[in-house]
N, C-alpha and C positions, 0 to 999 in steps of 0.2 A: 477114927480119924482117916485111916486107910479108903475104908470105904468113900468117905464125904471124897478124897482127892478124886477116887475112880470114876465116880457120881459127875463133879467139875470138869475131867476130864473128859468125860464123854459129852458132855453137853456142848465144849468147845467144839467137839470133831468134827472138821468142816464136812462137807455131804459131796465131798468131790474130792479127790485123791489128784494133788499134782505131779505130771511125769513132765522128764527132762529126754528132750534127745540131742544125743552127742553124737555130732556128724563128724568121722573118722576119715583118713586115707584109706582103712581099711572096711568101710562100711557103717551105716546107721547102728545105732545102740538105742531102745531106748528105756526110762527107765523109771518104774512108778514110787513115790518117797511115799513112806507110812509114819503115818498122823500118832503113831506108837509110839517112835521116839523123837517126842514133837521137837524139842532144843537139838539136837543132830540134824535133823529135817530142813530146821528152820534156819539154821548154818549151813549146810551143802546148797539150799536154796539160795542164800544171800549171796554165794559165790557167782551161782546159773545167774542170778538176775542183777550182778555188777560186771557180767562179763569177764570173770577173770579166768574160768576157764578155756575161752577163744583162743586159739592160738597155742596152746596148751599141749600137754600129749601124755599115753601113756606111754612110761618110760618102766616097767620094771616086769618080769614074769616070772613065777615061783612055779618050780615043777619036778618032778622024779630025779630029770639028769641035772638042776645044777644047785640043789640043795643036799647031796647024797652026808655030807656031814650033820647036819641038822639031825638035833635028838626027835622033834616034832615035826613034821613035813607037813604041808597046805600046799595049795594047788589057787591060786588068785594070780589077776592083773592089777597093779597100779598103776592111777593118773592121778594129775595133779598140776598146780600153777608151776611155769619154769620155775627152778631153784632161784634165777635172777631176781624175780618176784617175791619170793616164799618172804623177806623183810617187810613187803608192804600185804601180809597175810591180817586178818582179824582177830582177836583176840582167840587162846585157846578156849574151847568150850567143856564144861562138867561129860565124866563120859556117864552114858546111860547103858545102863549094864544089859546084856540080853537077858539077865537076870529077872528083871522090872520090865523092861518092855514084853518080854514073852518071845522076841522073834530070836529066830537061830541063824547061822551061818548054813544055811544047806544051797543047792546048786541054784545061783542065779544073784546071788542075795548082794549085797553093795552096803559096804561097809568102810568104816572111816580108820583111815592109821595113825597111829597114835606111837609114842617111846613109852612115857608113864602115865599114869592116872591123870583127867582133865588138861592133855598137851595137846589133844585133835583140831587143827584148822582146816588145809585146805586138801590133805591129799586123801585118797578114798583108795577101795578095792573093789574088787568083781569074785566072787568065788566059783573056782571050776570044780564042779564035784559038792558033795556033803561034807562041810570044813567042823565036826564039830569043837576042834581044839582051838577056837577062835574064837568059844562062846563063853558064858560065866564059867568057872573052875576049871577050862580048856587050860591045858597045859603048853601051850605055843607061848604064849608069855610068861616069863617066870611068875608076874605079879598074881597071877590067876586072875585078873580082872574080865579079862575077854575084850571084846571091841564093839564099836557101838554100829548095829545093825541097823540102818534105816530106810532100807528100801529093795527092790530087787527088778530083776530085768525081765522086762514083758516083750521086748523084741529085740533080736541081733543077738539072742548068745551063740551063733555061728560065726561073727563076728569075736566075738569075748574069745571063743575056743581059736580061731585061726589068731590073735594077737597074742592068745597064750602059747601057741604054738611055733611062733617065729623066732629067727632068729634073735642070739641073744651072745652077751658075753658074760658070763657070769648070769647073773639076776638081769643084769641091765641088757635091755631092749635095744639092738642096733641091726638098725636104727631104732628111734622111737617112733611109737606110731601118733600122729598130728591128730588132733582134737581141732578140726577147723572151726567148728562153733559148736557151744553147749545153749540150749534155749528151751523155754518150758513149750510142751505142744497142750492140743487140746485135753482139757482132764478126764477120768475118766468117772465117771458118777460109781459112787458107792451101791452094793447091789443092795436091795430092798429088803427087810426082811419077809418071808415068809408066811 
């Protein structure tokens, strides 16, 4: 049975990989989503293309000096819809474990945050460094669930490092950095095989 879903699953997989670029205060981001974890994908997309990221911002940055109590330390930025919004967000979606999809949290990767199991809407991350306690049996969450990885940054992680780098109070970004628009650019075609 396993096999037949793999089999379905690849037949779906479109032959072009959609990237989203998030035009920042602080520079271009942009960022290719993988066809892996197609339901993550397909929800961080419906946000890109109902525009609820525009206007948006990253608001949060996790690093050495302001996590020093943390049992498990990670190194990410989050963005996400204002909190004024977060009530008119879409339904949580089922989280897809890095387990099942195969991908990891390592440097670049863009992942969805989540409290518990199937709670992820609309806020995401950026990972600075190799995060792997973010991934199935990663200890950053108690649940050992991990987080669902769906995609990663094909340009601007100069950008991601100088946001992760800024000023901050605590965790929070202050300022935050403005997401002037998120919108899908051209895709990139999947390479051929060999």
């Amino acid at each position: 049975m396993k096999s037949m879903f793999l089999l379905l699953a690849l037949a779906a997989e479109p032959s072009e990989l959609a990237r989203v670029v998030f035009e920042t205060d602080a520079g271009a981001i942009e960022i290719e989503v993988d066809a892996r974890a197609p339901r993550t994908a397909a929800n961080f997309l419906r946000y890109v293309d109902a525009g609820r990221y525009d206007g948006s911002s990253f608001f949060r940055t996790v690093r050495e000096d302001n996590q020093r109590e943390a049992k498990v330390p990670i190194a990410v930025i989050q963005g996400g819809v204002p909190e004024s919004r977060e009530r008119e967000d879409f339904p949580p979606i089922a989280l897809e474990r890095t387990r099942d999809t195969g991908l990891q949290h390592s440097d670049g990767t863009v992942s969805m945050a989540r409290s518990g199991p199937d709670s992820a809407t609309s806020s995401f991350f950026v990972c600075v460094g190799d995060q792997p306690a973010l991934d199935f049996a990663g200890r950053r969450n108690p649940d050992g669930q991990g987080f669902a990885a769906f995609g990663r940054v094909v340009r601007g992680m100069d950008v991601v490092r100088k946001i992760h780098s800024s000023e901050a109070t605590g965790e929070r970004l202050t300022p935050p950095v403005r997401i002037t628009k998120a919108s899908r650019s051209a895709p990139a075609r999947k390479p051929s095989p060999e």
